[in-house]
N, C-alpha and C positions, 0 to 999 in steps of 0.2 A: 504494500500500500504506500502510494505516494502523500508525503506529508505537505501541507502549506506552507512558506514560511514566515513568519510573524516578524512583520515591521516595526511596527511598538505593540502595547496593549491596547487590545481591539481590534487592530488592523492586519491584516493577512494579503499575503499575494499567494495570488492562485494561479498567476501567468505559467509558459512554457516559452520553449525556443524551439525557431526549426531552422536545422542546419540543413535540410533536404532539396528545400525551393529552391530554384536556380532564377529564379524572375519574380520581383515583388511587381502583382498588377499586371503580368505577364507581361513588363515593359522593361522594369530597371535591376541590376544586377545584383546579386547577395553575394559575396565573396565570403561574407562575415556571418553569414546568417540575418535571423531577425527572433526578436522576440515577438511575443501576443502577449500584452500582461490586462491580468485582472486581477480585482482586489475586494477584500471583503471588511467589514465593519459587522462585529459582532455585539450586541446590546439587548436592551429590551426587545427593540425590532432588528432583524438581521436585514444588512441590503449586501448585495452583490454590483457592483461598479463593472456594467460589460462584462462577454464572454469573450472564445476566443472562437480560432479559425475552426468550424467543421472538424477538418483533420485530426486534432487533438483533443475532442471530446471525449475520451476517452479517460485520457491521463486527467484533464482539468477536470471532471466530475467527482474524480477520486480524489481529488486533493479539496474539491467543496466540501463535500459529503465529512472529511476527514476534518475538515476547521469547525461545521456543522457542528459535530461532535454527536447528532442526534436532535437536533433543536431544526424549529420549522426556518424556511427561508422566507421572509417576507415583500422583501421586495427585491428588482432587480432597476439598475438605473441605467440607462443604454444612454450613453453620451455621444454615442457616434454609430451612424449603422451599416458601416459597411461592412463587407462580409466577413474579414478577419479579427471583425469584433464579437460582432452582432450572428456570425454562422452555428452557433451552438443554441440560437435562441430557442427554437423548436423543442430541441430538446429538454433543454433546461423547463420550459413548461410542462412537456409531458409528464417529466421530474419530481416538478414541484408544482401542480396545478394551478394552487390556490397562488400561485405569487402574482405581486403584483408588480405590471409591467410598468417604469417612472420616463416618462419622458415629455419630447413637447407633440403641442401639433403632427405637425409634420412630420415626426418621431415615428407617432400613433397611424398615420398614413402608410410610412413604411412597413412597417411591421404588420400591417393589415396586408401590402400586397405582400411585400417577399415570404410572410411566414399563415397566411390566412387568420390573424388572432385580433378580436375586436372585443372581447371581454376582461375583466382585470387589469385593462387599463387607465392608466393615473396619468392626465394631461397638465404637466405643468405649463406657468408661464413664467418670461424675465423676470427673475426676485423672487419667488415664490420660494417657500421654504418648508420645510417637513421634520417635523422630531421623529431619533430611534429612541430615547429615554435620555440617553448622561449625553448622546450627540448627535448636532441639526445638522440637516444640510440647508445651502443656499441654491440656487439653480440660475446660472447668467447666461443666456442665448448666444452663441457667436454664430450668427449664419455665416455659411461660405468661407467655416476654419475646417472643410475644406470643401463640405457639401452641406446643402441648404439646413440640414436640421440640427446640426452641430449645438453641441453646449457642454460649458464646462459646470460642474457641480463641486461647489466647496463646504468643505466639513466645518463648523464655525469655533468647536472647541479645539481640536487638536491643531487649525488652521493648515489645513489640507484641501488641497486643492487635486479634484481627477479633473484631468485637462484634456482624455481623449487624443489624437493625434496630436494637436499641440504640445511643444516642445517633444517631440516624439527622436525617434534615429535608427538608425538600420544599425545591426550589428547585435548578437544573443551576449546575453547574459552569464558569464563564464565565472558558474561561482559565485560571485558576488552580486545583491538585487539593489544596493544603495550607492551611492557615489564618495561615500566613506569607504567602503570594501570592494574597493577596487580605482584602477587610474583613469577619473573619467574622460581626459583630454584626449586618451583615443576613439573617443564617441564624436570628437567638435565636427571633424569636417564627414564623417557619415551622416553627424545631425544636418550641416550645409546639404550634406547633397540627399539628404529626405525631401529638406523643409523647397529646395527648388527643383525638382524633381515632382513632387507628390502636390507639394501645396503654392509651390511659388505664382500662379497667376493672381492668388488672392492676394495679394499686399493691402488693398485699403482696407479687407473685412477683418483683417489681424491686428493691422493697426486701430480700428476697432475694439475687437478684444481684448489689445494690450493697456486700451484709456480704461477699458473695466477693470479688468485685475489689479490696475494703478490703485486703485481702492482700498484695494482689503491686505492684510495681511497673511504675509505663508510663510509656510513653515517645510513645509514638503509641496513637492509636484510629484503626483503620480497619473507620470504618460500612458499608454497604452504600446509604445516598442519604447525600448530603452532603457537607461536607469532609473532608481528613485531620486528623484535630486533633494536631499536632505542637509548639506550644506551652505550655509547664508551666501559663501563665496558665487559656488558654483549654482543657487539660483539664480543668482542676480547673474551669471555670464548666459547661461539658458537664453532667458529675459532677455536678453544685450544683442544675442547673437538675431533672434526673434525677430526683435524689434529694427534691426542694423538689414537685415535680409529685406524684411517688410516694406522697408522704405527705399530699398533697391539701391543703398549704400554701398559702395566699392572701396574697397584699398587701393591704393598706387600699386599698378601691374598692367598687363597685356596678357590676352589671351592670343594666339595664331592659332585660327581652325583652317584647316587647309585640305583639300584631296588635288592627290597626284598619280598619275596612273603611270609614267614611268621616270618620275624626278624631275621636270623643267619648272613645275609648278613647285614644287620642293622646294626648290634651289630659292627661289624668291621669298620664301618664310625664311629658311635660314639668312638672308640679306637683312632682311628687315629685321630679325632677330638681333643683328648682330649692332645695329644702327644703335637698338633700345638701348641694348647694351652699355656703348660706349658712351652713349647721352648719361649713365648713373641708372637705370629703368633696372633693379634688380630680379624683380619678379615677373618674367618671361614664362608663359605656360605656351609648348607647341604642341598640337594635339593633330596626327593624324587620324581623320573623321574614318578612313578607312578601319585604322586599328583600335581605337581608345572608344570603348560605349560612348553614346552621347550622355549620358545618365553624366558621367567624370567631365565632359564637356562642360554641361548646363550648370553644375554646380561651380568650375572654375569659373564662369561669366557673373556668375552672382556675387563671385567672391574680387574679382579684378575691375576697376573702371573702365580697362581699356579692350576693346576687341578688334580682330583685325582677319579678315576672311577672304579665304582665296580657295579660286576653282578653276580646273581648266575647263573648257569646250565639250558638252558631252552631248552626242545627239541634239545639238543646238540648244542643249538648256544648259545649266549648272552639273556638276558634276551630281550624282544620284544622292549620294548620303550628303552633301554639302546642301544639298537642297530641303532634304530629312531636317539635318540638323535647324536653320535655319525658320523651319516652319514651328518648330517644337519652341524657339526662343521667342519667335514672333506671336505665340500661343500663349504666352507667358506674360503679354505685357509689360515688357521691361525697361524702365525706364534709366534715368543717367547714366548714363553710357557714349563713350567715345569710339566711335567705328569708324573705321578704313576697312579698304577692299583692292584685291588685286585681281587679276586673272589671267589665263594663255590661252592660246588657241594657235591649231596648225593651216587650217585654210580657211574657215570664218569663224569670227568671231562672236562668242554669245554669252560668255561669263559676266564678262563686266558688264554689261547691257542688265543682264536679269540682276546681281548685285545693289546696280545702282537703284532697282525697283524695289528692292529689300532696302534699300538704305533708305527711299524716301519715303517708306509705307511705317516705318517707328518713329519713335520721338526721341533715339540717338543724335549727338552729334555728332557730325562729319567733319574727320579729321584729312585734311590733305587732299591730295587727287591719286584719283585711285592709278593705277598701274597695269597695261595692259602688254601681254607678251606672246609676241608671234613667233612661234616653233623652239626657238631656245634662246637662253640667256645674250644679250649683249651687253655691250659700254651702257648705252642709253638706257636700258631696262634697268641693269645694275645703279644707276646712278638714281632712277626714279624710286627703286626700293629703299634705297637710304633716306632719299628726301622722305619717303612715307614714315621709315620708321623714326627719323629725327621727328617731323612735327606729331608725333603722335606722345614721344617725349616732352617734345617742349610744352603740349597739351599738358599731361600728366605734371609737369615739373610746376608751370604754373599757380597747380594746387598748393603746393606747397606754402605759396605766401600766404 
C-alpha cells in the first residue's frame, strides 16, 4: 500500500510522477518527466484539491483511501479541469458518491460534458468561501490561467494557496515534495518553459491573477506539477518569474532561430552570432529549428529580448519548421521584442519576402535591414550580417542606460 505524504498537519499530497510520457499535450517534450500533484486537507470536513491523470488512478486512490484512514470524503475542489487533473474525476465519484463536486460555473459545465455528473454539485463564485471546521477556504476566479474556468483556492488559516497550473513546471518529483528537500533552481527554467509553452498567450489574464494574490498572504503554493514552494525566498522568485514572463519581460540576449538544409543559411547565424559577440551581447542562444524542439525555442524567446530569424527558400515559402516555429510564437502574442530576419535562396527568392510579413503582423521591433542571400556567402552578405548583428546590439546595449 502506497502511503500519502504529509506536508504539515492536515495537509497531504497525494500526487504521482510519470516518467513514461514522452509528450506533455502530445506537443512538448518530458526529458524530466512531470509530476500530477494532489493534495488533501483532512478536518471536520475532508476536501481533496484535484485529481490526477486517468493513468495513475490506481496508485492515487490508494494513497486517498490510505490519508482517509477510513473517514468519509466530502468534498472535492477541481481548480482546473483538464484532463491531467480532472481524469480520475469519474472515478473518484463512483468512489465516493456522496462527495461533493466544488467548483465554479463553468467548472460545473465541464464536468457535466466530459464526465456526465450534474448532481452534488457546489457552484462557487469570486470570494466565496467555505469552512472544513479549524480550516476555510477562499475561492479567487482566474479565467484564462490557462483555460476559461480556472481558479485558485486559498486555505485562510495555514495561508495556502492551490494554484492549479499556476506556478506549475515540468520535471517529477525525485524524493523530495517541498523546495526545502530538494535544489529547487533546477525546476527555474522547466518552470520558463511550462509557463511559455502551456500558458504563455495569456499574459494579461495572469497579470490579473497576480493583482489578486497581491492581497492575501502565503505561506505555501501548492501547484499541480512541480514542487511545494514553502520557502519565503523561493515564493517570492515563483511570483517574480510569473509575473516577469507575464509581462513579456526579457533579459539582455539574442535568440538565432534559423533552418539550413545544407549550411549557406548556417553560415549567416554564425556571422551574426559572432557581430553580438564582439559588440559585449553575452547571451547568444543559436537554435537549429531542425534539431532543438520548438518547446526549448519558445521558452528561450521568453527569456531573451532579442530574436533574430533566418530561413532559406523552400518550395517558395519559408523553410517548413521555420514557418512551425514562427506561427507557435505568433500564437503567443508576444510582445517586447526586438526582431531581425535574414534569408537565402538559390534561384528565387521567398524567405525574406514571407519574414518580412511575420515581422509586420506582431508588435516586435524591427531591428536593422534584414539580409538577403543568393546561393552562398559573399563580401557583401558577410558584411550585411554584421551590420545586422551590430544594430541589434546596439538595440540591446541601449537598455542599459
Amino acid at each position: 500500500m502506497l502511503k500519502p505524504i504529509q506536508i504539515k498537519k492536515d495537509l497531504y499530497y497525494i500526487g504521482l510522477n510519470d516518467r513514461t510520457k514522452h509528450l506533455f499535450e502530445n506537443l512538448w517534450p518530458l526529458p524530466k518527466g512531470v509530476s500530477y500533484n494532489s493534495y488533501l486537507i483532512t478536518d471536520d470536513k475532508n476536501v481533496l484539491f484535484d485529481t490526477v491523470d486517468i493513468c495513475y488512478s490506481d496508485i492515487f486512490f490508494q494513497k486517498l483511501e490510505t490519508a482517509l484512514d477510513g473517514k468519509q470524503l466530502d468534498y472535492v475542489v477541481i481548480n482546473h479541469m483538464e484532463p491531467d487533473h480532472s481524469g480520475s474525476l469519474g472515478l473518484l465519484r463512483s468512489k465516493y458518491p456522496n462527495v461533493q463536486i466544488v467548483g465554479n460555473k463553468r467548472t460545473a459545465d465541464m464536468v457535466e460534458g466530459f464526465f456526465g455528473i450534474t448532481d452534488n454539485v457546489m457552484v462557487i463564485e469570486d470570494g466565496d468561501q467555505l469552512s472544513l471546521g479549524k480550516h476555510n477556504l477562499a475561492f479567487y476566479l482566474t479565467p484564462m490561467v490557462h483555460w476559461p474556468e480556472t481558479m485558485i483556492t486559498y486555505e485562510t488559516t495555514e495561508k495556502i494557496i492551490f494554484s492549479g497550473d499556476a506556478f506549475g513546471t515540468f520535471g517529477t518529483l525525485d524524493g523530495g515534495i517541498t523546495d526545502s528537500q530538494l535544489h529547487p533552481e533546477r525546476y527555474y527554467d522547466e518552470m520558463i518553459r511550462y509557463y511559455s509553452n502551456v500558458v504563455g498567450k495569456f499574459g494579461s489574464p495572469v497579470q490579473k491573477a497576480l493583482e489578486k494574490l497581491s492581497t492575501i498572504d502565503i505561506k505555501y503554493i501548492c501547484s499541480t506539477h512541480g514542487p511545494v514552494w514553502t520557502q519565503p525566498e523561493q515564493i517570492n522568485k515563483v511570483i517574480s518569474i510569473y509575473d516577469k514572463l507575464s509581462r513579456y519581460e526579457g533579459d539582455e540576449g539574442v535568440v538565432i532561430a534559423y533552418g539550413s538544409m545544407y549550411g549557406n543559411t548556417e553560415q549567416m547565424a554564425e556571422t551574426i552570432a559572432y557581430e553580438l559577440a564582439q559588440q559585449g551581447i553575452k547571451e547568444v542562444i543559436i537554435h537549429s529549428v531542425s534539431k532543438r524542439s520548438h518547446s526549448y525555442i519558445i521558452r528561450d524567446i521568453f527569456k531573451y529580448k532579442g530574436l533574430i530569424v533566418g530561413s532559406p527558400t523552400y518550395n517558395n515559402k519559408l523553410f517548413p519548421d521555420v514557418e512551425y516555429l514562427l506561427s507557435k510564437v505568433e500564437g503567443r502574442d508576444m510582445k517586447n521584442r526586438y526582431f531581425g530576419y535574414f534569408g537565402s535562396y538559390t534561384w528565387s527568392g521567398a524567405a525574406v519576402k514571407r519574414l518580412t510579413e511575420f515581422a509586420d503582423s506582431t508588435k516586435f521591433e524591427i531591428i536593422g535591414s534584414p539580409v538577403e542571400m543568393k546561393q552562398s556567402m559573399s563580401l557583401d552578405t558577410y558584411d550585411s550580417c554584421i551590420a545586422l548583428g551590430k544594430a541589434m546590439a546596439d538595440r540591446l546595449i541601449l537598455d542599459r542606460k
